[in-house]
N, C-alpha and C positions, 0 to 999 in steps of 0.2 A: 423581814425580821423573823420571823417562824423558820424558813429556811435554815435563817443562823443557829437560832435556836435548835430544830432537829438535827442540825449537824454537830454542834456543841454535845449534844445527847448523847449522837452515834461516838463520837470521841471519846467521848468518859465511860462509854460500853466498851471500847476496845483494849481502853487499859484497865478494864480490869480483867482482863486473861489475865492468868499467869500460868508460866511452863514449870513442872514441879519433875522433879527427879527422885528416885530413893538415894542417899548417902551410902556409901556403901559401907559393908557391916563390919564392925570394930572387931575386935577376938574375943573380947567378953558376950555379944551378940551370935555369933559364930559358937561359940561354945554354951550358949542356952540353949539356939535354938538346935546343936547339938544332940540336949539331954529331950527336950521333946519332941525329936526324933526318935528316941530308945536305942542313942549309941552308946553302950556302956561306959566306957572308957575314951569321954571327952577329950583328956590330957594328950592321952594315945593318939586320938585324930590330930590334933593343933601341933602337936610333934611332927608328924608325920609330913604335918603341910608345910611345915616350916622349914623341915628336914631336904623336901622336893621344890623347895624356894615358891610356891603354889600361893601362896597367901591371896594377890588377886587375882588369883583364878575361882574362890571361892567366896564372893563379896555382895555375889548375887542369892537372894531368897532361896529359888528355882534351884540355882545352881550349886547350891549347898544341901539342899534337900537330895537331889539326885546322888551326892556324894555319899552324904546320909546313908542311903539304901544302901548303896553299894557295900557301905562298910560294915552293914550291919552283918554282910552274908561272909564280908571275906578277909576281915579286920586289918585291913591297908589299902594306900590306894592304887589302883590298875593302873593298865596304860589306859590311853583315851581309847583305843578300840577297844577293849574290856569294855569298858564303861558304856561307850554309845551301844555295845552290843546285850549289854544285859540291861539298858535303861527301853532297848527298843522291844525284848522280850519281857519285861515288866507292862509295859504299856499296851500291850497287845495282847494281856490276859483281858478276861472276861472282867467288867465293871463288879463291883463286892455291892451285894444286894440290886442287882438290877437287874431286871429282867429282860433278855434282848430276843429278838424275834427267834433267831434259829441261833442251833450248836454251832461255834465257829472252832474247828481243832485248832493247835496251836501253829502245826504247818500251812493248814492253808490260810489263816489269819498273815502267815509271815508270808506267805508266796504272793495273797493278793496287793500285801503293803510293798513287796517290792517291785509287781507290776507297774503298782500304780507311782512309787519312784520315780521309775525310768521312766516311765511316759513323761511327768511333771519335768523330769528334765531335759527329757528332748526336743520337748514343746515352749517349754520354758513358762508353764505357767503353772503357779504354786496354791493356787485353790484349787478345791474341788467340789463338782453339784455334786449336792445334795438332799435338795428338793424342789418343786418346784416356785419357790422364794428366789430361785436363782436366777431364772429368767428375768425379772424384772428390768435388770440393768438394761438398756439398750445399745449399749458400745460392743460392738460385736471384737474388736479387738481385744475386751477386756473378759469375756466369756470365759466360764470356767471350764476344766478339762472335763469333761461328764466319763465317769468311774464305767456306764455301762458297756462302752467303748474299749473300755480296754479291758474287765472282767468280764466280757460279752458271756462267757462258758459259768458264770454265778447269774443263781436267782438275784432279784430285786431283793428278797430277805438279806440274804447275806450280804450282798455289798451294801445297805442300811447298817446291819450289824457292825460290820469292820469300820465304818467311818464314824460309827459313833463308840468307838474304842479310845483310849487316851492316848494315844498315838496321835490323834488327829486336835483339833481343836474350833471352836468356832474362829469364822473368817469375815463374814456377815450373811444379809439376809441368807439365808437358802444353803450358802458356804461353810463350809470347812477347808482346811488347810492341815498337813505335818507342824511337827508342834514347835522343832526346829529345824535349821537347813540342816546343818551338817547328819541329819537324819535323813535326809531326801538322799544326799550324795554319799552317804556311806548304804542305802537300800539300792540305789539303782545300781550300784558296782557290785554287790550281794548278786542282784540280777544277773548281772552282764556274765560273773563269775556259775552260777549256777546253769546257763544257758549252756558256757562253756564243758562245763563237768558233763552235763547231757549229751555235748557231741557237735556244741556248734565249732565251726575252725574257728581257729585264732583270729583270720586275716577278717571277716565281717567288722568283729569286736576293735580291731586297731582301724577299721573305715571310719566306725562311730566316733573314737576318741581324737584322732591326728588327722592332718591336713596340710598340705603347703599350700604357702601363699604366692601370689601372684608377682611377688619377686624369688619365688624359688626359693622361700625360707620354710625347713621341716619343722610344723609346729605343731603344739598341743592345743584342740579345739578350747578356744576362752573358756568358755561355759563346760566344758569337761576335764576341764583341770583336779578338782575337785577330787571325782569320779574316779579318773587316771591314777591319782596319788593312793586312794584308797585299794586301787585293784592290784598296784604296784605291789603291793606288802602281801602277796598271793601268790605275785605270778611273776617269775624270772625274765621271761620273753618282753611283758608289758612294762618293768620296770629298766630292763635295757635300754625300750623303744622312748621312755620320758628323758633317761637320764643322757641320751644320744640328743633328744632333741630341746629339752626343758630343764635343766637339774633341777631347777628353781621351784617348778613344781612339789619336788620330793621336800624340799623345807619346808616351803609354804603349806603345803594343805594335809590333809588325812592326819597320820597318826608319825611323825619322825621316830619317835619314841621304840615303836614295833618294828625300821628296819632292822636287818642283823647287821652284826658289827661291821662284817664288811662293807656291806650294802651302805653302810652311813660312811665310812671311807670314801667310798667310791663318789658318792653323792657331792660331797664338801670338795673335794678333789676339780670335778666337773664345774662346779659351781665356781669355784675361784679360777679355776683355770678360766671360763666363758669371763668372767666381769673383774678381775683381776689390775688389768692394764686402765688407764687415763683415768681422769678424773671421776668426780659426781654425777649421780645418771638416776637418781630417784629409787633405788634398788631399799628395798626393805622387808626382813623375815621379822612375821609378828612375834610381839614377845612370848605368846604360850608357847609358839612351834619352836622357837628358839631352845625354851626351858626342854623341850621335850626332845628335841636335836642333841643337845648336851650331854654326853658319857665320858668318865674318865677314859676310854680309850682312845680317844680323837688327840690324843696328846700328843704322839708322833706326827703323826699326819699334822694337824696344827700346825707344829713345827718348820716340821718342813718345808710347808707351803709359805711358812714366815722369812726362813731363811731366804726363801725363792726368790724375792722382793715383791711386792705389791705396792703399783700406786694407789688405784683405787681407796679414798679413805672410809667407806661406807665399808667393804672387806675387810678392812682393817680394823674399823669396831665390831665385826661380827665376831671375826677373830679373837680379841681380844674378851666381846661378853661371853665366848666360847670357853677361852679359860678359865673365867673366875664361876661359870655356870656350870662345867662340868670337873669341875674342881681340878684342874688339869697341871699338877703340882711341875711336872717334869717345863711347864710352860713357864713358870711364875718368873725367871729370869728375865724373860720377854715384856712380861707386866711391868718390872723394874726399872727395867733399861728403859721405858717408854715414859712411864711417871716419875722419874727422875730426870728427864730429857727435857732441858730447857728453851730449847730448839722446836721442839713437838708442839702442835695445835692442843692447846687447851684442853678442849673437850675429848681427845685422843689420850691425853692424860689424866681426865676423871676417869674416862674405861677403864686405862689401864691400873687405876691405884682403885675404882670398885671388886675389878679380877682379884686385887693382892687381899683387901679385906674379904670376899668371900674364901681363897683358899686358905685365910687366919696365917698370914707368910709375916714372920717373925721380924724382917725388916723393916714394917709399919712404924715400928719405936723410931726407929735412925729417921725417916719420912716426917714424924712429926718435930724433932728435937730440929732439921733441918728448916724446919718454917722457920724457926726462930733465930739460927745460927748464920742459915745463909739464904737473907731475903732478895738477894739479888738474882737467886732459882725460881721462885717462887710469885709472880706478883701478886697485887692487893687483892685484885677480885680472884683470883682462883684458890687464894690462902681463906680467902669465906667462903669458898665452896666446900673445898677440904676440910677446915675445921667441922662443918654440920655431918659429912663425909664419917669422920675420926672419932668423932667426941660421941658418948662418954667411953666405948669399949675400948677405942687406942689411944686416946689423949688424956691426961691428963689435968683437972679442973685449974692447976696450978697453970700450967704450960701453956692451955686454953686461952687462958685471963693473960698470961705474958706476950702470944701469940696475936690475941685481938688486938692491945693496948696502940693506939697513934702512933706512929712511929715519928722522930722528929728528924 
């Protein structure tokens, strides 16, 4: 009976966990915390973000505070390499009122941060000792990288100093850790890139990053993918050698935003050509790289490659969030043809009628008066996707209410 009882206990202790998230921040939220930032001109930012379709890319606290900064210096917002570059030289000044053992300049503050980078990603382990708190652990697997190893040529002062810089962050006992990844993988290609300028050959730096595999596939090492894409937006040779073996890479990671036009050509080119053909295959470019992928100039290209035919239907929505994300007007026929295609996959036709309201394509009016006119286009469930879609900037409240009503 006690048994029962203590487990009865242990039960009603377990549900009361609860897992708590933050909401993420409204515009009104967004725009306070804003002004207690000291960004003058709120208005200015929330334009801005809404202008670069960014909205949730700034939802997080963290992540609107760093925007914050940024804008305070330069009153718009960067590309993401801008930003990871002036958020990792902020971080790496000297703490405001704190006293740290020794003077750390700002070069060698950035030289140790990118040593110590690269090491964390070759090794693959994202703390770092700190002091002797570290040791504790005894899973020798889970061992932190120890800073004197790799700053061997720094005092004990100064590698103390540099890890207790804002750059870094507590990890636990004894530990620290970089404060975000994509600061690990935009520091150690910093590295790789500096090693080079000094005089290392090229061929070392393409050992580290690529690899064929054991069926004779040229690939980009997992875990330097990352790295790759970052070095890519540098170096012509290294961006060759991804986009010959990865294109995919060049979407996915680093900064799309900073290649040059051609570069983003060539990229998107490679990319549909490689996954183009057969069906569904799990293929997915995140929504930021996406937004940041996105220039009116991909409009011929687009095209083109539209004309070409493509099964693939995951191509086929990038394509299309391509158009309506980088407002790719000379495309908007293609949007058309596709959401007024009665024939088309559903969800192939929400892309394509999202494309036509982001480029505000004057056709939306005929799209909406056509729910109504010719229901036999349109079915039930995808006429309630499009009405929340339309309403209120392209429908009408009237049209709305005649468009929802039962049909008999």
């Amino acid at each position: 009976m006690a048994r029962r009882a203590q487990k009865s206990s242990e039960d009603q202790i377990a549900r009361d966990w609860r897992n708590v998230a933050l909401l993420p921040l409204s515009n009104a939220q967004i725009k306070q915390i804003a002004i207690r930032e000291g960004v003058d001109d709120p208005d200015s930012l929330l334009a801005d973000i809404r202008q670069r379709n960014a909205e949730e890319f700034v939802r997080r606290p963290q992540d609107l505070i760093e925007l914050c900064a940024d804008w305070r210096l330069h009153h718009r917002i960067r590309s993401h390499r801008d930003q990871v570059a002036s958020n990792v030289a902020v971080k790496l000044k000297p703490r405001e009122g704190g006293r740290e053992k020794v003077a750390l300049s700002a070069d060698k503050a950035s030289e140790g941060a990118r040593r110590l980078a690269l090491a964390a990603t070759l090794s693959r382990k994202l703390t770092l000792r700190h002091s002797a708190e570290a040791d504790r652990e005894s899973d020798p697997t889970d061992a932190p990288l120890d800073p004197s190893s790799i700053l061997h040529d720094w005092t004990q002062d100064e590698r103390t100093t540099l890890l207790e810089r804002s750059l870094f962050g507590f990890a636990s006992y004894g530990r620290v850790r970089f404060h975000h990844r994509s600061v690990i993988e935009y520091l150690a290609a910093e590295h790789l890139l500096a090693l080079y300028a000094r005089g290392m050959p090229i061929r070392p730096i393409k050992r580290i990053l690529f690899t064929t595999t054991a069926q004779g596939d040229d690939v980009v090492k997992p875990s330097l993918r990352p790295v790759a894409a970052w070095i890519a937006l540098r170096d012509d040779a290294i961006f060759d050698e991804v986009l010959r073996r990865e294109p995919d890479v060049l979407l996915n990671f680093g900064d799309p935003e900073s290649l040059s036009s051609a570069q983003r050509q060539r990229a998107l080119r490679a990319y549909v050509k490689r996954h183009s053909a057969g069906g569904w295959r799990g293929l997915r470019v995140p929504s930021i790289q996406l937004h940041r992928f996105a220039a009116s100039d991909l409009g011929p290209e687009v095209k083109r490659l539209w004309e070409g035919g493509i099964d693939n239907p995951e191509i086929r929505e990038i394509l299309l969030n391509l158009i309506g994300l980088g407002k790719l007007e000379d495309c908007a026929d293609i949007a058309y043809g596709i959401a007024t295609d009665g024939n088309a996959p559903e969800g192939e036709r929400l892309d394509a009628l999202d494309a036509l309201i982001h480029l505000g394509d004057s056709r939306l009016a005929a799209i909406s008066t056509s729910l109504a006119d010719v229901s036999t286009l349109w079915p039930s469930r995808l006429t309630r996707v499009i009405l929340l879609r339309l309403f209120p900037a392209n429908l009408s409240v009237a049209l709305s209410e005649m468009e929802s009503a039962p049909q008999t």
